[in-house]
ZAMARGU-4260 file (C-alpha; in steps of 0.2 Angstrom, whole numbers, plus 5000, padded with zeros to 4 digits):
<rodrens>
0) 4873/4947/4729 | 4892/4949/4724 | 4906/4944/4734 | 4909/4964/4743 | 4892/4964/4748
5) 4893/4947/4757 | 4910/4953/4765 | 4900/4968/4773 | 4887/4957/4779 | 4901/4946/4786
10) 4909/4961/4795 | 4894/4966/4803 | 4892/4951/4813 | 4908/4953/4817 | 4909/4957/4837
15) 4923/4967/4846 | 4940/4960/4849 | 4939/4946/4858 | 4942/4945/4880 | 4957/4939/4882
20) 4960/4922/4891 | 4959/4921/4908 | 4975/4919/4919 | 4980/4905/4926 | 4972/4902/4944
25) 4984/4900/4960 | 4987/4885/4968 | 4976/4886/4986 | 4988/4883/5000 | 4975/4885/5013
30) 4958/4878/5015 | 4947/4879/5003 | 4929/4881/5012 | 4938/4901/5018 | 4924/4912/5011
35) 4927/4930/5013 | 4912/4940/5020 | 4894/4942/5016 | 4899/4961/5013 | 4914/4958/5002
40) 4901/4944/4991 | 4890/4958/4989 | 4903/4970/4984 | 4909/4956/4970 | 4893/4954/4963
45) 4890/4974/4962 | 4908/4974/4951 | 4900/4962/4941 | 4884/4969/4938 | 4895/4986/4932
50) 4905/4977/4923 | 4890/4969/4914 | 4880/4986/4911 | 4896/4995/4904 | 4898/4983/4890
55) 4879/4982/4886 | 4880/5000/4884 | 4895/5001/4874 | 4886/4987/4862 | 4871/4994/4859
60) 4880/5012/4854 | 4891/5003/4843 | 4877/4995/4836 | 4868/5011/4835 | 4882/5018/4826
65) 4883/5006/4815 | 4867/5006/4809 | 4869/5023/4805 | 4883/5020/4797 | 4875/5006/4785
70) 4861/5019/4780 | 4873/5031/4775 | 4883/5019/4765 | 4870/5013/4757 | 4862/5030/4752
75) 4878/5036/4745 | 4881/5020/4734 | 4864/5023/4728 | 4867/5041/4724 | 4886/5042/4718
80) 4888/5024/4714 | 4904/5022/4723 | 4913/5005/4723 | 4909/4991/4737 | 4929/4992/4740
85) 4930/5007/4747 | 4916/5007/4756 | 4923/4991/4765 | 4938/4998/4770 | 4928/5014/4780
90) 4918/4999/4787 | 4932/4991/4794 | 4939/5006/4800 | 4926/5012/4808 | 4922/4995/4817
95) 4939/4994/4822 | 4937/5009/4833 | 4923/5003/4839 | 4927/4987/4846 | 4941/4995/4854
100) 4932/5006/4866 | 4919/4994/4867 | 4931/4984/4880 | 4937/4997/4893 | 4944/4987/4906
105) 4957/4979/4894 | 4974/4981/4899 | 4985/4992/4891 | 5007/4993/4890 | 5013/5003/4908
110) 5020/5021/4903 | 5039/5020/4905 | 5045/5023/4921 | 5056/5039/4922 | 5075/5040/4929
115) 5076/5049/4947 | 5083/5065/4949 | 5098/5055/4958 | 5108/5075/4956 | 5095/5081/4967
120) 5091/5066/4979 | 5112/5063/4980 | 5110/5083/4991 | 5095/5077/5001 | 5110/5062/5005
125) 5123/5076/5010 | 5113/5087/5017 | 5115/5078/5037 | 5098/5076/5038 | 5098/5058/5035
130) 5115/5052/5044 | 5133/5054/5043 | 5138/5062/5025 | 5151/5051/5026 | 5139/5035/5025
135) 5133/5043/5007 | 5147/5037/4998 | 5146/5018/5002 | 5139/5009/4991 | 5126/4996/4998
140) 5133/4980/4992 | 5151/4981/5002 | 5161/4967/5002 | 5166/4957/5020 | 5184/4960/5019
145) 5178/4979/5020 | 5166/4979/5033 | 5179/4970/5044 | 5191/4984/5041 | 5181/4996/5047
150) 5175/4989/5060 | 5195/4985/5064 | 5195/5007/5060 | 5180/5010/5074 | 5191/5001/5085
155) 5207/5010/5080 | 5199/5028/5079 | 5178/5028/5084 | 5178/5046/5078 | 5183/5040/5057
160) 5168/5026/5056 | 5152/5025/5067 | 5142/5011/5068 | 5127/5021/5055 | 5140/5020/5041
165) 5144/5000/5044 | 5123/4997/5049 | 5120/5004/5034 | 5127/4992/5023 | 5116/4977/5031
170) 5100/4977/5023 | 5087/4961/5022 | 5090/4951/5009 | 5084/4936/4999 | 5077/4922/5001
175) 5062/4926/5012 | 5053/4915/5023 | 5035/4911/5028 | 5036/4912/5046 | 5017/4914/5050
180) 5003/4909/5038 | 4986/4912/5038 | 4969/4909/5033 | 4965/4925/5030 | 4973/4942/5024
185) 4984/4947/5036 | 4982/4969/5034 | 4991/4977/5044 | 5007/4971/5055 | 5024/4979/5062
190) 5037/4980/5074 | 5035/4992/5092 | 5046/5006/5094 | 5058/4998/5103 | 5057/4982/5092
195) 5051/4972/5108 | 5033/4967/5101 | 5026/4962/5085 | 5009/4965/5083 | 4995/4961/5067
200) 4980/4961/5061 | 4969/4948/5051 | 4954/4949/5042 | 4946/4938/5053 | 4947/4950/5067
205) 4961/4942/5075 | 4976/4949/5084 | 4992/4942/5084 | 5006/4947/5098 | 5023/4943/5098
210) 5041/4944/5108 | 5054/4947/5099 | 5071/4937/5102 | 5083/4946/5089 | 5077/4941/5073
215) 5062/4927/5081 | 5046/4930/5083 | 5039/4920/5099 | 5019/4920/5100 | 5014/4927/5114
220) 4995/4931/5114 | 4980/4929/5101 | 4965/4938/5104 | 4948/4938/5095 | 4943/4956/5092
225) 4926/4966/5090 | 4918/4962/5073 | 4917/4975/5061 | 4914/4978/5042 | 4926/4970/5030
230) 4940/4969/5042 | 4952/4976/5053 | 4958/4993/5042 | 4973/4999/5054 | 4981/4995/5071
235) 4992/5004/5083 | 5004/5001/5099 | 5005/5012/5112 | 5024/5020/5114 | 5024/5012/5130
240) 5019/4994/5120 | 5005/4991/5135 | 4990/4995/5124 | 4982/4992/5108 | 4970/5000/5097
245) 4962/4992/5081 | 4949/4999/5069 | 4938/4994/5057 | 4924/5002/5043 | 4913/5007/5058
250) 4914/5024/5071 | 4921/5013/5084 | 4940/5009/5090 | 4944/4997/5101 | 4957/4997/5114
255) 4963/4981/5124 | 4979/4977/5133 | 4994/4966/5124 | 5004/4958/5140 | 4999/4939/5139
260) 4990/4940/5156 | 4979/4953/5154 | 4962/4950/5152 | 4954/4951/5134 | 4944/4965/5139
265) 4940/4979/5122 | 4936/4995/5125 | 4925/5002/5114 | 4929/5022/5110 | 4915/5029/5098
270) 4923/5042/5086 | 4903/5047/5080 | 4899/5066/5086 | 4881/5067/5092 | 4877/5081/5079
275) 4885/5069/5063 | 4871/5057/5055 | 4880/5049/5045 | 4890/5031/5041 | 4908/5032/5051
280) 4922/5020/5045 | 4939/5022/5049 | 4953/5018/5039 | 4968/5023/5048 | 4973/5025/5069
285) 4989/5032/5077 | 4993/5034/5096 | 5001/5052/5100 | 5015/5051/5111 | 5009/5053/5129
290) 4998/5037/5125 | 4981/5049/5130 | 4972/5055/5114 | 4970/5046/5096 | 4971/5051/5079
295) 4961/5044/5066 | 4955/5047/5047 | 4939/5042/5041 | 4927/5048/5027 | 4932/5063/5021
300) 4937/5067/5040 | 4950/5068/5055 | 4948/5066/5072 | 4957/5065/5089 | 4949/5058/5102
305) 4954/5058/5121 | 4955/5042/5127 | 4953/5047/5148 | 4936/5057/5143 | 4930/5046/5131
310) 4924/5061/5121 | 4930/5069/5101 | 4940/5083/5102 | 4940/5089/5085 | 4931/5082/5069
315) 4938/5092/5055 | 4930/5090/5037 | 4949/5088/5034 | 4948/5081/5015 | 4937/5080/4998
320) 4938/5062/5000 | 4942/5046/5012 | 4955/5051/5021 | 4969/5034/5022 | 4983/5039/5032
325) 4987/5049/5048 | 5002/5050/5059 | 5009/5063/5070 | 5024/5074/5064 | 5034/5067/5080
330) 5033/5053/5091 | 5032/5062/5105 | 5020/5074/5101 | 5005/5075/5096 | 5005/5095/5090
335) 5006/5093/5073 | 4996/5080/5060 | 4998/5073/5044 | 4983/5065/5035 | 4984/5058/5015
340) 4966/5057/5006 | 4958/5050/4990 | 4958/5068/4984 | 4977/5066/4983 | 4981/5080/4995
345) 4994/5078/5010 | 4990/5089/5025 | 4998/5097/5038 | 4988/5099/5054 | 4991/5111/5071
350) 4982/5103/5085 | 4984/5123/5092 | 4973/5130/5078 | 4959/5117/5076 | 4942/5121/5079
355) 4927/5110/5085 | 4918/5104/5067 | 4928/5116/5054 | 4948/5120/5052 | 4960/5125/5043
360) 4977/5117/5039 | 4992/5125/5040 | 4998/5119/5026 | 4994/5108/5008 | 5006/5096/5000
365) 5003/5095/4981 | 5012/5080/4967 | 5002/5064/4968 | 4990/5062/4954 | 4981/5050/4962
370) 4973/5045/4979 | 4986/5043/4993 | 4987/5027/5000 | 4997/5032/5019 | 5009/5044/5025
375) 5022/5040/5037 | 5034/5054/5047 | 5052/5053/5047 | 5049/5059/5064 | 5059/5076/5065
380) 5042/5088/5063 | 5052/5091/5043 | 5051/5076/5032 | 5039/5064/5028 | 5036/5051/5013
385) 5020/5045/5006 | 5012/5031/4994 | 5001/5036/4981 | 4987/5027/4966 | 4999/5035/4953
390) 5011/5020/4956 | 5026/5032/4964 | 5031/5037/4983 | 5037/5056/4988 | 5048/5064/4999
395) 5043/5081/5005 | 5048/5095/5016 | 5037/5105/5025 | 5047/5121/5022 | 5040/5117/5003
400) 5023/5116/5007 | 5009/5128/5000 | 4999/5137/5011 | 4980/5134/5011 | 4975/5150/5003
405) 4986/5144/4987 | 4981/5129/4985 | 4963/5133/4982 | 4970/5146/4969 | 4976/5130/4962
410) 4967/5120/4948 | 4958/5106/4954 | 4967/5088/4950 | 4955/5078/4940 | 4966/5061/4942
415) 4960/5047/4929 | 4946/5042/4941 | 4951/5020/4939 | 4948/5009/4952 | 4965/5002/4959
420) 4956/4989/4965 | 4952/4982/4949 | 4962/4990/4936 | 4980/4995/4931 | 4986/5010/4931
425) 4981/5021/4914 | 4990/5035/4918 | 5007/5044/4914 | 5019/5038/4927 | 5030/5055/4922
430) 5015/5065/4924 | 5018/5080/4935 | 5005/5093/4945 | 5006/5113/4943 | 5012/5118/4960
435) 5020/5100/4966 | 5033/5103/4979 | 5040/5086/4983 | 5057/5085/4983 | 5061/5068/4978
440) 5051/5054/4969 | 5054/5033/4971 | 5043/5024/4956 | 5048/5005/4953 | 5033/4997/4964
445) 5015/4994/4963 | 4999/5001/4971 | 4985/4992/4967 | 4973/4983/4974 | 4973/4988/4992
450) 4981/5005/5002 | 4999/5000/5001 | 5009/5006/5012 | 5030/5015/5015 | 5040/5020/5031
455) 5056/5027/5033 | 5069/5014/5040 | 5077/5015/5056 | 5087/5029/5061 | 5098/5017/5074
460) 5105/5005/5060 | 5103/5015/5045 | 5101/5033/5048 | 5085/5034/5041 | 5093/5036/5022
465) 5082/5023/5013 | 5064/5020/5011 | 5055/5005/5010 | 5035/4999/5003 | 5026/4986/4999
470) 5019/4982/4983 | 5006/4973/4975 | 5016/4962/4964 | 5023/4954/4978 | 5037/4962/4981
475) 5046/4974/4995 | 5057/4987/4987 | 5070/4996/4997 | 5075/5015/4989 | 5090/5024/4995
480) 5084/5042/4996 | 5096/5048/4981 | 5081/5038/4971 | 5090/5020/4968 | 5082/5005/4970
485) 5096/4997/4980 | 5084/4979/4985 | 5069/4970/4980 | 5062/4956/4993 | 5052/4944/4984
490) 5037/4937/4992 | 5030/4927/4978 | 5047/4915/4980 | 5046/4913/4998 | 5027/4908/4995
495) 5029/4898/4981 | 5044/4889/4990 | 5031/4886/5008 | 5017/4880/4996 | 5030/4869/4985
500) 5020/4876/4970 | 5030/4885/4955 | 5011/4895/4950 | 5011/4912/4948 | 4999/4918/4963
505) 4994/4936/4967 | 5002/4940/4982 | 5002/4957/4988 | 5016/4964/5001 | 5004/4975/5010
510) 5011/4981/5024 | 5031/4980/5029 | 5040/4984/5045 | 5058/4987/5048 | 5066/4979/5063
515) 5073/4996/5075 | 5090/4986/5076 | 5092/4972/5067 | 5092/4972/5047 | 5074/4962/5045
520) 5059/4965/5037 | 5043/4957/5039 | 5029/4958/5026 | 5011/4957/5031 | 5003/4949/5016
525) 4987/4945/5007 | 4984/4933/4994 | 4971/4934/4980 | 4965/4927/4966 | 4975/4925/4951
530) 4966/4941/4939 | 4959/4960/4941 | 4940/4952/4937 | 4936/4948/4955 | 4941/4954/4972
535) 4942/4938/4983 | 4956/4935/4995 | 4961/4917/4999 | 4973/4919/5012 | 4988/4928/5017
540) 5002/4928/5031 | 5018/4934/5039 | 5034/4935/5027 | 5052/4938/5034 | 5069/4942/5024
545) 5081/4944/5034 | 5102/4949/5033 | 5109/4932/5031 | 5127/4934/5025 | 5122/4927/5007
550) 5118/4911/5014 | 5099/4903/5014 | 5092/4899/5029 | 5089/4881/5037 | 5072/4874/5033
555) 5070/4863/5050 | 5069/4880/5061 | 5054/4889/5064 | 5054/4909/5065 | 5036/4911/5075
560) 5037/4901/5093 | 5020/4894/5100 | 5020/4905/5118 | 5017/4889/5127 | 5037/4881/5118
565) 5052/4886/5124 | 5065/4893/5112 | 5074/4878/5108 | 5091/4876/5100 | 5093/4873/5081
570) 5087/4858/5071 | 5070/4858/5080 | 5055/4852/5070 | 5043/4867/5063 | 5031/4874/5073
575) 5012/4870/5074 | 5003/4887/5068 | 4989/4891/5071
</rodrens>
C-alpha cells in the first residue's frame, strides 16, 4: 500500500471538527442543594436527547456519503487510472463540508449591527410627542455647572427651562448594586404607577412587596403563592396598588391583596372556557384601568376576564403562536389591546369589535423577524415599543399599521426557526420584512434565553424620550429614541462585586423598571449556568443603579429594609435577607 493510499485511510477515520471546550463554569453565590423543578429536569434531559439524535443523524449521513464517495473513487481509479493526489484533495474537500454541518449548534460570528436611522429618529425627537422639543438638543452627559444654570434660569424665567428638560439629563448610572438576592430566578419585578410599591416575582412562587422611600426599597410583605408549572410567568398591580395578580403555565390567575395586613388569602380566576379542551398556560397578565377585568395571553390566545363575575369574556384565537405580551393601549382604559406572539406579529385589539370565540383585529404590525418577547404602551393609544428573537426593539405608530386584510395578502415570515433558549442568533441583524412599518429600530442588546423585556421611561422625569431593556448578557441599555445608545448598566459587575468573584457568570437582566420620579432602575435577574448546553438557573436577584453624581455608593448601607427595622441613619450594618 503506498504512502496516498494510507493518507485516505487516515482521512477516513478522521471525525468532524472537534466540540469546542466548555466555558468556564460560574462561581455559585447561593446554595448549592437549589435544584430547579422536576418539569424543568425533564425538559433538560429532552434537549439533550435532541441534541443527541441530531448528531447521530448527521453521522450516519456523512458516513453514508462517504461511502459512496469511496466506491466512486475507487471505481474511477480503476477505470481512468487517475493519480491518489488528486483524489485526496476531493476527499478532503468533501469531508470538510461534511464535518461542518455535522455540528449545527456550533457558534457562528453575530451579523454586524447596522447604524440607526438617527435622520429619522432625530424627527420622532422634535415631533412633541416625546416632551419638550427643546429638551432634544441636550445632550445626556451635561456637565454640573450647567445643570445649576438652568436650574438658576427656571428660577429666573420658568417659561425658558422646565423641569423635563433638566430630569432628562439624570439617568441611572454605574455602579449597580445587589440590593436583594435570591435563591432562585427572580422573573418578573417593577415599580407601581405612582412609584409607591415594588413588587416581584420568583421562581419559587414567592411574592415580594415593597415601600418605597425615594430610592430604598423597605420590605414589607412576602407571601407564598399557588404553585404552578415552571414558575411565576407574569405579575401585575392594580392602578389603585390594592391588589395583585400573578400567573403561571396553567389556566388559572391568582389574585391576592398587597397591604401588609391583609390576609394571604389567593383567589383563584380560571381563564379555561368550558367548550376549550385543551392545556392553558399563560405567559403574560395586565390589569385594565378601572381594576375590573384582565387581559391575559396564553397559547396562541387572548383573553379578558371580568373579575366581579368571575367568568371569560372573550377568548380570541388571537395569534399563529404563544402569545407573550399584552398591555392595554392606555392606562386608563381598557378599549383597545396590544398583544406580541411567537409568530412575530404585533396586534391591535378593539374590545368594541370582539366576538365570543373568533375576532378580528383592527389592525397588524409587521418588522420583527422573529418571535416577540413583550410589548409595552407609551400610554397615548399611538406609540408603542416592542422586544423581539431578532435581537432588536421597534417603535411603531398605530397610524402605520396594516389592516388585517393586508396582511394576509402578505407572504408569510418564515423566521430561522432556532431556539433562543439555547442558541445565538443566526440570522441577519439588518434583515428587513416586505411591508414592516416600524418607525424606528434600537439593536445593541441581547434576547436570548428567556422573554426579555423594554418599557418606555417615565414621562414625569424624562418625557418618555428614551427606552430602556434588559438583556441577556447582563446588561440594561438605555436608547434615546433618535436610536443612540446613551447608557449601559452592567449587572454582571454589580454581581461579580456582591459575590467577590472576578468569573464570568451568565446573568440575564430580565425584567427592568424605571422609578416614576427618581432616575433609578432596578433589574430583576436570573442567573444560569455558564454555556448554551443546558438550561439550569442557580439563582438570581434584585439589581439597582441608581443616579449617584459619579460617586459609588457606600458598601455598609443596605438598599432593601426588613419590614420589622426601621429606616435607620447611614453607616448601619447590612440587612439580613431573606
Amino acid at each position: 500500500m503506498s504512502q496516498e493510499q494510507r493518507d485516505i485511510i487516515d482521512l477516513e477515520d478522521i471525525g468532524g471538527l472537534e466540540d469546542e471546550p466548555e466555558e468556564e463554569g460560574m462561581t455559585y453565590i447561593y446554595d448549592e442543594d437549589d435544584d430547579m423543578s422536576d418539569e424543568g429536569d425533564e425538559e433538560d434531559d429532552d434537549y439533550e436527547d435532541m441534541d443527541e439524535d441530531e448528531d447521530v443523524d448527521f453521522d450516519d449521513h456523512n458516513d453514508d456519503e462517504d461511502e459512496e464517495g469511496k466506491g466512486e473513487d475507487s471505481e474511477e481509479e480503476q477505470d481512468d487510472g487517475q493519480p491518489f493526489s488528486a483524489l485526496l484533495g476531493g476527499l478532503r474537500l468533501m469531508h470538510s463540508l461534511h464535518g461542518n454541518r455535522t455540528y449545527s449548534n456550533r457558534r457562528r460570528e453575530p451579523s454586524p449591527t447596522p447604524e440607526p436611522d438617527y435622520q429619522k429618529g432625530g424627527e420622532i425627537l422634535n415631533s412633541g410627542d416625546f416632551g419638550a422639543v427643546e429638551s432634544a438638543h441636550l445632550t445626556t452627559a451635561v456637565p454640573m455647572k450647567n445643570v445649576s444654570r438652568k436650574l438658576w434660569m427656571r428660577q429666573l424665567n420658568p417659561r425658558v427651562v422646565n423641569t423635563t428638560s433638566i430630569g432628562e439629563n439624570f439617568l441611572p448610572c454605574n455602579p449597580g448594586k445587589v440590593i436583594e438576592p435570591s435563591r432562585h430566578p427572580v422573573y418578573s419585578g417593577g415599580y407601581s404607577a405612582d412609584g409607591s410599591i415594588f413588587a416581584s416575582c420568583d421562581q419559587d412562587y414567592k411574592l415580594r412587596i415593597y415601600r418605597t422611600a425615594g430610592n430604598r426599597l423597605i420590605r414589607e410583605k412576602v407571601m407564598q403563592g399557588m404553585a404552578g408549572r415552571w414558575t411565576i410567568t407574569d405579575h401585575a398591580l392594580s392602578l389603585d396598588n390594592d391588589w395583585i395578580i400573578y400567573s403561571s403555565i396553567t389556566p388559572y390567575v391568582h389574585l391576592t391583596r398587597t397591604a401588609a395586613d391583609a390576609p394571604d388569602t389567593h383567589h383563584q380566576l380560571d381563564f379555561s372556557p368550558a367548550d376549550e379542551e385543551y392545556d392553558v398556560g399563560l405567559w403574560s397578565v395586565q390589569f385594565s384601568g378601572n381594576g375590573r377585568e384582565i387581559v391575559a395571553g396564553g397559547q396562541n390566545r387572548i383573553y379578558v376576564y371580568d373579575i366581579e363575575s368571575r367568568t371569560v369574556l372573550h377568548s380570541i384565537a388571537a395569534h399563529g403562536d404563544d402569545v407573550n405580551s399584552v398591555c392595554f393601549s392606555e392606562p386608563t382604559s381598557s378599549q383597545v389591546v396590544f398583544s406580541g406572539s411567537d409568530d412575530a406579529s404585533v396586534k391591535v385589539w378593539d374590545r368594541r369589535s370582539m366576538r365570543a370565540g373568533s375576532g378580528i383585529p383592527s389592525g397588524v404590525l409587521v418588522g420583527h423577524t422573529e418571535g416577540i418577547t413583550h410589548v409595552t404602551s407609551k400610554g397615548d393609544n399611538r406609540y408603542l415599543a416592542s422586544n423581539g428573537k431578532d435581537q432588536k426593539m421597534l417603535l411603531w405608530d398605530l397610524r402605520m399599521m396594516h389592516s388585517n386584510r393586508d396582511y394576509r395578502k402578505m407572504p408569510p415570515n418564515r423566521g430561522t426557526g432556532f431556539d433562543y433558549r439555547m442558541s445565538d442568533y443566526p440570522g441577519s441583524k439588518s434583515t428587513k420584512l416586505e411591508g414592516d412599518c416600524s418607525v424606528m429600530s434600537f439593536r445593541g442588546h441581547k434576547v436570548l434565553r428567556t422573554l426579555i423585556r423594554c418599557h418606555f421611561s417615565p414621562v414625569q422625569s424624562t418625557g418618555q424620550r428614551y427606552l430602556y431593556t434588559g438583556s441577556s448578557d447582563g446588561q440594561v441599555a438605555i436608547y434615546r429614541l433618535d436610536g443612540t445608545l446613551v447608557k449601559t448598566l452592567d449587572v454582571n459587575a454589580a454581581f461579580q462585586k456582591y459575590s467577590q468573584s472576578s468569573r464570568s457568570g451568565s446573568y440575564i437582566a430580565r425584567d427592568v423598571s424605571w422609578h416614576p420620579h427618581c432616575p433609578s432602575i432596578i433589574s430583576s435577574c436570573r442567573i444560569t449556568d455558564n454555556g448554551y448546553g443546558s438550561y439550569s438557573d442557580i439563582g438570581g436577584g434584585l439589581v439597582q443603579h441608581a443616579f449617584r453624581m459619579g460617586l459609588e455608593s457606600d458598601d455598609s448601607e443596605s438598599d432593601v429594609e426588613p419590614a420589622s427595622r426601621p429606616i435607620q441613619p447611614r453607616h448601619r450594618p447590612r440587612a439580613a435577607f431573606q
